[in-house]
Structures are given as C-alpha cells and as structure tokens.
Backbone as CSV, one residue per row, in Angstrom:
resi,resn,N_x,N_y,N_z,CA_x,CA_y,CA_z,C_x,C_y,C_z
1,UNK,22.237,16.547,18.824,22.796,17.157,17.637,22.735,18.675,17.803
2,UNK,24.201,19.082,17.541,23.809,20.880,17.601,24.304,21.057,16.532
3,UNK,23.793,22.306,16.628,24.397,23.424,15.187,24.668,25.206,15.559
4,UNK,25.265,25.504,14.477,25.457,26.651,14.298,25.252,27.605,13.669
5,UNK,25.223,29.061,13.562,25.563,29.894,12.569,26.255,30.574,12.492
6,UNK,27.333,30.775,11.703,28.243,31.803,11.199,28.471,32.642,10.416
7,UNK,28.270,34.145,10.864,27.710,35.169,10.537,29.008,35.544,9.002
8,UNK,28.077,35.737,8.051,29.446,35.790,6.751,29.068,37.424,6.702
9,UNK,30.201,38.517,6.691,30.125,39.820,6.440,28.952,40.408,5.015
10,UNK,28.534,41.223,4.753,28.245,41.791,3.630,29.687,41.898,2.793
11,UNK,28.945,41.547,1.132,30.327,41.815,0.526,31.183,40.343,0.002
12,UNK,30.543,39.830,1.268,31.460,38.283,1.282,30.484,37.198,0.639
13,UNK,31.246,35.781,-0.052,30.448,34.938,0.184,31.049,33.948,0.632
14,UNK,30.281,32.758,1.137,30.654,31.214,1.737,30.203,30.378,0.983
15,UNK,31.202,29.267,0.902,30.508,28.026,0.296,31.031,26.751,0.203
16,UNK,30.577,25.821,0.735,31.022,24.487,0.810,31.571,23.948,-0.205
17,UNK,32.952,23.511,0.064,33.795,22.855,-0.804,33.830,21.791,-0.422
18,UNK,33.743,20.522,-1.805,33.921,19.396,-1.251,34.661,18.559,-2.132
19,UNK,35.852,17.606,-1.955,36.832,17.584,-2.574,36.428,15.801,-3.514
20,UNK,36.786,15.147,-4.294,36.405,14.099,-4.532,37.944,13.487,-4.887
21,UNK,37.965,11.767,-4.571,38.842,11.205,-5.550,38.685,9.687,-6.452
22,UNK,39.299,9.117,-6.532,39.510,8.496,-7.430,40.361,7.793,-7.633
23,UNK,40.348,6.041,-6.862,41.839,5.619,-6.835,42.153,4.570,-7.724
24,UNK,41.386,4.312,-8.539,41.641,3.210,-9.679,41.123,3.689,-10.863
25,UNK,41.700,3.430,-12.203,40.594,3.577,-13.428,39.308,3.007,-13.765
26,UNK,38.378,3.829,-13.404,36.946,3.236,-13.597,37.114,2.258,-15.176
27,UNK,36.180,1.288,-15.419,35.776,0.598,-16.123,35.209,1.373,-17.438
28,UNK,35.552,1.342,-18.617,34.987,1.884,-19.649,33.022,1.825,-19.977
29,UNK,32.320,2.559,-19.844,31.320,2.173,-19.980,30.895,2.732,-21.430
30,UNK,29.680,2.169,-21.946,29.134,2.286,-23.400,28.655,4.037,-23.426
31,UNK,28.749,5.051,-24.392,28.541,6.247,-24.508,27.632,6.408,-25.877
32,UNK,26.655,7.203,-26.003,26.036,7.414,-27.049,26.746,8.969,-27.513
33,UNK,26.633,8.731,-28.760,27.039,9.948,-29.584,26.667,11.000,-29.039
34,UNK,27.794,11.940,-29.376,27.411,13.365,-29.559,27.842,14.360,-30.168
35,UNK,27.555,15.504,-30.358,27.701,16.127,-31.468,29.093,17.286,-30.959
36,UNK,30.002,17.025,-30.037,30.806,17.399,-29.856,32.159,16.583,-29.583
37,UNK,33.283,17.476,-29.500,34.732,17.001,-29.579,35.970,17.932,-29.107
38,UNK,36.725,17.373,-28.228,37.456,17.911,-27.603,38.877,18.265,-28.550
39,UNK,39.434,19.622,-27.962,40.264,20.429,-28.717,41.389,20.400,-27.858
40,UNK,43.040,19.856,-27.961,43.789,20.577,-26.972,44.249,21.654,-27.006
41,UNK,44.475,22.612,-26.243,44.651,23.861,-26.806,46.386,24.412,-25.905
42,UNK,46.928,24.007,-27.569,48.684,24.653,-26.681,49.006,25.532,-26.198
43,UNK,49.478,26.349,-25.191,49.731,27.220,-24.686,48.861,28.326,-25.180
44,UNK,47.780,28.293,-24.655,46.339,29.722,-25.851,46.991,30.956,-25.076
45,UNK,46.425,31.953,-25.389,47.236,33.132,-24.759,46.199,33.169,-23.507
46,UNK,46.657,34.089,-22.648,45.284,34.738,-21.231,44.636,35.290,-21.592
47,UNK,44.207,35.363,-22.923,42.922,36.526,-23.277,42.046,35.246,-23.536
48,UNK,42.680,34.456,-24.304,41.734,33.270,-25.256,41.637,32.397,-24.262
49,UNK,42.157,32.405,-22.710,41.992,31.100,-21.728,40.706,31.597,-20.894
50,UNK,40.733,33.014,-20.750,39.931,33.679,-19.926,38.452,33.792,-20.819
51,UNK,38.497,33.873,-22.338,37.214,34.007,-22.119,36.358,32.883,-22.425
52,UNK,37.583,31.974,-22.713,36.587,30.489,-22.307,36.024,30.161,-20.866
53,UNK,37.115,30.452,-20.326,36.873,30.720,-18.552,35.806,31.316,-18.008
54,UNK,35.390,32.120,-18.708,34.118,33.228,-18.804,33.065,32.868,-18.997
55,UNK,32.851,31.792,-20.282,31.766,31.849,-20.766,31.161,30.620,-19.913
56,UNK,32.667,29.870,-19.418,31.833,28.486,-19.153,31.230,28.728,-17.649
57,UNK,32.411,29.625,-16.776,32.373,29.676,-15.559,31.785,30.905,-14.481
58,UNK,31.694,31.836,-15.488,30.590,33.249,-14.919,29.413,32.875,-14.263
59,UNK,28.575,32.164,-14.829,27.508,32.009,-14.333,27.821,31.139,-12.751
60,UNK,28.694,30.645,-12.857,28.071,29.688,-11.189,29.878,30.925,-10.491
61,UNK,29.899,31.445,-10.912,30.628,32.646,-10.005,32.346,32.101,-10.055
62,UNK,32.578,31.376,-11.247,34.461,31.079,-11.164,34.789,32.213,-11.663
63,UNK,35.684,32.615,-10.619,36.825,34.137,-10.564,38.144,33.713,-10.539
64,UNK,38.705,32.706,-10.148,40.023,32.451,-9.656,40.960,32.766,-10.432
65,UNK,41.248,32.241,-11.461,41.424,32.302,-12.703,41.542,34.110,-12.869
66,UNK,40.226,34.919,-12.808,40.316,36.448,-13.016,40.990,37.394,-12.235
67,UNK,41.710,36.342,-11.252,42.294,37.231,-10.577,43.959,37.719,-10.879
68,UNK,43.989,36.470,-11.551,45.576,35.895,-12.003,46.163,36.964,-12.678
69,UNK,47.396,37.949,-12.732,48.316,38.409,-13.627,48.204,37.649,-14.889
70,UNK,48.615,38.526,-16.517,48.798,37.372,-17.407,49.855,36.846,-17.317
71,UNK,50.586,37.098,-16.727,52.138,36.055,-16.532,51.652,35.215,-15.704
72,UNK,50.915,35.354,-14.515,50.742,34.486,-13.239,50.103,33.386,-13.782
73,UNK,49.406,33.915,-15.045,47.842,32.954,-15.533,48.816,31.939,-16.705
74,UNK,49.252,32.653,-17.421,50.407,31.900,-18.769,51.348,31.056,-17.997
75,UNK,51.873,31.203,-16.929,52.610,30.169,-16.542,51.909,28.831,-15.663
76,UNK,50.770,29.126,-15.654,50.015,27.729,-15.081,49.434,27.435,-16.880
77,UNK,48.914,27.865,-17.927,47.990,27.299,-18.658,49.612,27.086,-20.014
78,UNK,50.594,27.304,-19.583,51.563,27.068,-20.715,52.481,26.002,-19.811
79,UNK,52.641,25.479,-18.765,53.371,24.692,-17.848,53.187,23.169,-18.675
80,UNK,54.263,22.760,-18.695,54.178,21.348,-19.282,53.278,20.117,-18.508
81,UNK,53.012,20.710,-17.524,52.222,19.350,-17.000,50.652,19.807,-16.569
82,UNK,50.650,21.049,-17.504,49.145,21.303,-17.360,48.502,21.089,-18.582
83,UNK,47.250,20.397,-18.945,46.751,20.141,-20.416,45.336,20.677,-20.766
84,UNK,45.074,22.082,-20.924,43.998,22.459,-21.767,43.130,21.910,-22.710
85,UNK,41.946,22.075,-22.939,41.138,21.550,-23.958,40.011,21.947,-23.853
86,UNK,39.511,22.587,-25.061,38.351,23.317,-25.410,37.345,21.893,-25.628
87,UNK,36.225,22.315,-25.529,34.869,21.233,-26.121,34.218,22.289,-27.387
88,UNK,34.406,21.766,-27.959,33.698,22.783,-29.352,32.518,22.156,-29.989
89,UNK,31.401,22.586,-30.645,29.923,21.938,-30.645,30.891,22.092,-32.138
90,UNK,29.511,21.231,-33.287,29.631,21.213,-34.312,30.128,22.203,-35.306
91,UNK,29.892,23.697,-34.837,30.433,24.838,-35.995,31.707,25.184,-35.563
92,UNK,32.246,24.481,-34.386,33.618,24.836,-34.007,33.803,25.438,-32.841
93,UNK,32.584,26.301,-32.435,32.742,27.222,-31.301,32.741,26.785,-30.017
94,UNK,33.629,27.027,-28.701,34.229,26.989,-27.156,32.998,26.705,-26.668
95,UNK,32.524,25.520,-26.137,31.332,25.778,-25.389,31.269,24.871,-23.897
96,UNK,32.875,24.131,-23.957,33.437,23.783,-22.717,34.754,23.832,-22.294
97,UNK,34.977,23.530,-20.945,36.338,24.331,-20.833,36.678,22.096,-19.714
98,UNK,37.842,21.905,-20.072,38.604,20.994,-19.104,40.232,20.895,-19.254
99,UNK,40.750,21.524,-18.159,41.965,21.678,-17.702,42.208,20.644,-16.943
100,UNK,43.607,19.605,-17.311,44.576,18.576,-16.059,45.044,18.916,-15.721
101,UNK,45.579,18.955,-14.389,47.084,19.122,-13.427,47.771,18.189,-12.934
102,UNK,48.657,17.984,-13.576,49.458,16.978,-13.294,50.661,17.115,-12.677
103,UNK,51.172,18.709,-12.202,51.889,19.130,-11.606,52.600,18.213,-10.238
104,UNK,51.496,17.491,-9.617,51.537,16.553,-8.391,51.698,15.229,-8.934
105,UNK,53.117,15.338,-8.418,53.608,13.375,-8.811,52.693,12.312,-8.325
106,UNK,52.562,11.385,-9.336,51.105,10.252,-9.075,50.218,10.651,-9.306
107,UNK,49.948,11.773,-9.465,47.775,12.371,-9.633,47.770,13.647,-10.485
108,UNK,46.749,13.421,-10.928,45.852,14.369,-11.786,44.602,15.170,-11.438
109,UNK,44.941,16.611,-10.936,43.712,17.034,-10.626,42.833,17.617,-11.935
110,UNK,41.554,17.212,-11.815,40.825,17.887,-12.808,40.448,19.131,-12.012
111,UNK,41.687,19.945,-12.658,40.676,21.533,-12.219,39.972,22.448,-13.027
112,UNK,39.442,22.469,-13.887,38.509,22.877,-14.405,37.366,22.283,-15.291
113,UNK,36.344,21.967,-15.214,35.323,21.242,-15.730,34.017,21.515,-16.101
114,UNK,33.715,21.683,-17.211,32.432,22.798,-17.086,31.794,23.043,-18.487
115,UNK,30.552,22.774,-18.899,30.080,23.401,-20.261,29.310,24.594,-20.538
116,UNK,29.384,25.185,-20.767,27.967,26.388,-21.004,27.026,25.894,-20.546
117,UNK,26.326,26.821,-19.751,25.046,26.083,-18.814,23.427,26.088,-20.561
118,UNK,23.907,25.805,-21.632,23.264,26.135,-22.210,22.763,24.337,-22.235
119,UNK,24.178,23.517,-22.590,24.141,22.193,-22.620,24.223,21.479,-21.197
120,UNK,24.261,22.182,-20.086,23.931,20.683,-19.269,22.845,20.141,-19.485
121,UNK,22.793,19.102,-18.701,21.497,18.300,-17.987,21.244,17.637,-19.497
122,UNK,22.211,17.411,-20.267,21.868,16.783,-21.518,22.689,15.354,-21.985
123,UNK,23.173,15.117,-20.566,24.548,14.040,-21.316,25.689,14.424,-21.512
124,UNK,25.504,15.342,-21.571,26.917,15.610,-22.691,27.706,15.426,-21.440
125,UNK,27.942,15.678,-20.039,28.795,16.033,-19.441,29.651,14.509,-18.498
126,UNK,28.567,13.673,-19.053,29.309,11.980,-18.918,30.023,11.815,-20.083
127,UNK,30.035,12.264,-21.128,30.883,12.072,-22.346,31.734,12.763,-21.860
128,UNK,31.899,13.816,-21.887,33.254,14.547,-20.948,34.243,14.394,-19.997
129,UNK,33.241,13.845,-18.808,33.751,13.199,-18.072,34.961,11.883,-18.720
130,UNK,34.075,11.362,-19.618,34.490,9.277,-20.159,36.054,10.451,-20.791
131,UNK,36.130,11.266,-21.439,37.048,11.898,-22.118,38.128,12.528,-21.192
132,UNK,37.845,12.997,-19.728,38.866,13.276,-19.142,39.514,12.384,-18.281
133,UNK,38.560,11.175,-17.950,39.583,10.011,-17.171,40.209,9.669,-18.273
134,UNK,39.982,9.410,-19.381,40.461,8.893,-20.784,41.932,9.402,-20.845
135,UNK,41.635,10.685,-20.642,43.094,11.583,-20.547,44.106,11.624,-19.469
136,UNK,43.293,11.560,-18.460,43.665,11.792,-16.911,44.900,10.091,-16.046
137,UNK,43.963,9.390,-16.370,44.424,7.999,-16.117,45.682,7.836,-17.134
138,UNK,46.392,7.341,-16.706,48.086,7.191,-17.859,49.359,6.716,-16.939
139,UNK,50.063,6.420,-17.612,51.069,5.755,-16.469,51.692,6.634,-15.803
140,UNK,51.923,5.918,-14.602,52.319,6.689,-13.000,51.235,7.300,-12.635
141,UNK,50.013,7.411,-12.737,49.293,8.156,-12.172,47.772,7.138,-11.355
142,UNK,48.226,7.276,-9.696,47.810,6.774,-9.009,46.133,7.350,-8.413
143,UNK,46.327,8.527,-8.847,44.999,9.304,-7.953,44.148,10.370,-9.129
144,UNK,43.058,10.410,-9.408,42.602,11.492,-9.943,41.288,12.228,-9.070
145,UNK,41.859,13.499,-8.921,40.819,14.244,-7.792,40.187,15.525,-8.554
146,UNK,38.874,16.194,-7.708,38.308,17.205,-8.325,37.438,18.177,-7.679
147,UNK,37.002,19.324,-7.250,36.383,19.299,-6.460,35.246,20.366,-6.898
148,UNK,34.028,20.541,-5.940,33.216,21.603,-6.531,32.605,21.684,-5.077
149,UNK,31.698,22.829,-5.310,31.535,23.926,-4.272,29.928,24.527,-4.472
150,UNK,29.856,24.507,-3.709,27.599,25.207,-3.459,27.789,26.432,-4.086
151,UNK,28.508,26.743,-4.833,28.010,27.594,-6.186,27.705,27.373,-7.187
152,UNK,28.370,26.038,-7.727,28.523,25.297,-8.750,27.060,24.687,-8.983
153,UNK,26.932,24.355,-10.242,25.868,23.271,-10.285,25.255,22.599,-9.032
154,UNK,23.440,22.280,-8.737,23.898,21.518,-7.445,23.776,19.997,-7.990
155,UNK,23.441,19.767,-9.308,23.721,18.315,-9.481,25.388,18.027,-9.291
156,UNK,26.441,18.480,-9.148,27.814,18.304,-9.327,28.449,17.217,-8.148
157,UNK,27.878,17.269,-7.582,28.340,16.046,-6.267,27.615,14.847,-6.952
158,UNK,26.496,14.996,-7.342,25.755,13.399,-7.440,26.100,13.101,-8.899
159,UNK,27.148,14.282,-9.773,27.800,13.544,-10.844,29.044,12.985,-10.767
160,UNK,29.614,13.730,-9.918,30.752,13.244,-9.605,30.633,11.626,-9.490
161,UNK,29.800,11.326,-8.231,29.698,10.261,-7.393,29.361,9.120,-8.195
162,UNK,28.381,9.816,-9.594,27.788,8.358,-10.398,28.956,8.142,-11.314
163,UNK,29.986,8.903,-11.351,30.806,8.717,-12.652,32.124,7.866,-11.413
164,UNK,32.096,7.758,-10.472,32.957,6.907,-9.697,34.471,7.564,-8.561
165,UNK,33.318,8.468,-8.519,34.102,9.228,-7.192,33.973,9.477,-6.113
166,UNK,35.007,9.370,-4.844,34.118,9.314,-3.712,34.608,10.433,-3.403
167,UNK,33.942,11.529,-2.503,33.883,12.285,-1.239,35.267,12.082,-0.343
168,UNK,35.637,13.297,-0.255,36.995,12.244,1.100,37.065,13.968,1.690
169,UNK,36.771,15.223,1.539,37.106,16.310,2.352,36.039,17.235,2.092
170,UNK,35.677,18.093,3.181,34.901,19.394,2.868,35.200,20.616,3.283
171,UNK,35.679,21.484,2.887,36.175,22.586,3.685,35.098,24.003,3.273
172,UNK,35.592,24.790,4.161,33.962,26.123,4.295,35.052,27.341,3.147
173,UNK,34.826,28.163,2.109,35.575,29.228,1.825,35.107,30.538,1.857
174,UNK,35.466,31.368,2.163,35.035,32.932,1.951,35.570,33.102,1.236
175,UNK,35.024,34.494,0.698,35.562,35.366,-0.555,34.563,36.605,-0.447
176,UNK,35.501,37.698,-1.486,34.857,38.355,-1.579,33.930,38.303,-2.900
177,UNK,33.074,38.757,-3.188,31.691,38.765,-4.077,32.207,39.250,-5.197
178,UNK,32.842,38.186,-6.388,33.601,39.145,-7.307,32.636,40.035,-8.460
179,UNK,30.994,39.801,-8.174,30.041,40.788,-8.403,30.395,42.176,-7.936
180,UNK,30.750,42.190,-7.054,31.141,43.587,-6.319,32.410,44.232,-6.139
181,UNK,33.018,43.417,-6.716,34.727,44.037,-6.638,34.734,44.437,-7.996
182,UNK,33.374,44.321,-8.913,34.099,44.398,-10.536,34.252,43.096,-11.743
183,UNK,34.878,42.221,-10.677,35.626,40.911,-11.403,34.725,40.501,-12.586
184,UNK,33.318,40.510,-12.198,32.178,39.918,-12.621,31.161,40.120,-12.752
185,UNK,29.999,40.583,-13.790,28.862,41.298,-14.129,28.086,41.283,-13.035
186,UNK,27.324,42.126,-12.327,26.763,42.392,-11.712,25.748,41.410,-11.286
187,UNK,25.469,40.703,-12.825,24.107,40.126,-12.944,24.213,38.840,-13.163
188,UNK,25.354,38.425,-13.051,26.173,37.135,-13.004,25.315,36.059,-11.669
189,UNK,25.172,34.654,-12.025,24.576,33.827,-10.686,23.344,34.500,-10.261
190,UNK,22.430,34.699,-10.979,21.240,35.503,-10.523,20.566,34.436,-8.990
191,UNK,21.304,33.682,-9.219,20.810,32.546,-8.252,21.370,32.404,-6.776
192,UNK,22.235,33.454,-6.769,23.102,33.343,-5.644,22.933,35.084,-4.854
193,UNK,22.070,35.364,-4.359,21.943,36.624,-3.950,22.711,37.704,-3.292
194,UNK,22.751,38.940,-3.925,24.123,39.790,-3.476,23.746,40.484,-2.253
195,UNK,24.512,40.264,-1.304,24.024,41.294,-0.235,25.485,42.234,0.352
C-alpha cells in the first residue's frame, strides 16, 4: 500500500468530495414530532437567498453561492425546475436552508441541505431529510443524488448512508480560502485552520 502527499499552496484549501445516490424511493419510515416546518420560498430575491445561505452555510465554509452575480444567482433560485424552501422553527424564523434541482431529466439533485449548526445532532435533520425525498421522489424521476465534502459536518456521510444512500464518486477540490479573499468572516470554520 502506498501513499502520498500533495502539497496544497497557502491561501488554498482541499477537500474531499464525495458524491451519493439514490436509485429507488426509500420506504417511509415512522418520524417523531418536531417543532419545525418547511416553507417554499418563490423566487426570494439574492439578498433573502444569500442570507439564508449564510446563516446555514458559513460555518462549515459554503461560498459558492457568494460568488454568484445577482442575475447569475436569480436565475438558478427563480428557474422553474429549481425548488427552494426555508425550515422555519416555531416563531417563524430561517433556520434551514433545502434547495432541488431538477434541471437534469430523471433526477433530482439535493443541492443544498443544511440547518443552523445550532440544531444539529438533534433529529431534526432525518425529518428533513423524510421531507426532501418526500419532495424529491415524483414522477419521472429515476435518481436522487447529493453530495458533501470534509468541510461539512463530519457526521454527513454516515447520514447520508443511514437515510439510504450509497457512495458512488469522490473527487479532491481546491479553492481559494474564501476567509481570505473577503467572501467570508475571518472567523468563520474556526475548525478548519487558515494558513
């Protein structure tokens, strides 16, 4: 067995992407209450997409999204085959973000998925889950995929996997440190060290 290392610049970061799918509708399983409920949200403007985007996705370092023009960004989150939806706790307020793409004939990517790191590790995010195959699964649609990355949560692979998804790609990404370009508070991912 060998290995390697590959030297990532200052400035930059790396991180394993790993893609999941999903080729049948999982089986409905039993869910206990909770004190939240999903919102669709019609065409919201790029101010109101971004700072849900923000609140849910700053911390584990999602920029993608911040990089977007507001035209570039309004024509993916206003596109007819893309479907927004806020998670709002009991007083009403944004405290998760899940975006479909259905852009790709037969499948649904879940690309965005995520609660305020205030509520994980609480459940809530199998209710979410039960709520986006709920959405996701519909006729003609053969595949639902998703993927996450060693920035993200590191429970996010072994949720994926218990909610009925398998593994099928991994690819390596660079970037630059959107701590350091600006994009993103300085102090953002305290967990992920800036060099």
């Amino acid at each position: 067995m060998t290995s390697h290392f590959t030297p990532v610049a200052p400035g930059k970061l790396a991180t394993i992407v790993t893609h999941f799918e999903m080729r049948a509708r999982p089986r409905p399983r039993p869910l206990k209450p909770v004190p939240l409920r999903l919102k669709r949200w019609q065409a919201p403007s790029a101010d109101k997409y971004r700072m849900l985007y923000r609140r849910v996705g700053e911390p584990w370092l999602w920029f993608s999204r911040l990089l977007l023009s507001d035209d570039a960004l309004t024509a993916i989150v206003h596109h007819p085959a893309v479907e927004i939806f806020a998670v709002l706790d009991p007083q009403g307020i944004e405290v998760g973000l899940l975006e479909l793409d259905f852009r790709q004939s037969g499948a649904c990517e879940i690309a965005f998925f995520g609660l305020i790191p205030q509520l994980t590790g609480q459940g809530f995010g199998g209710w979410m889950m039960a709520q986006a195959l709920t959405l996701a699964w519909r006729a003609g649609i053969k595949r639902v995929w998703v993927h996450t990355c060693t920035l993200d949560d590191p429970r996010a692979p072994g949720f994926y996997i218990a909610q009925g998804f398998v593994p099928i790609a991994r690819e390596i990404e660079v970037m630059d440190d959107p701590r350091l370009t600006g994009l993103i508070p300085r102090e953002a991912a305290p967990h992920v060290p800036l060099i």
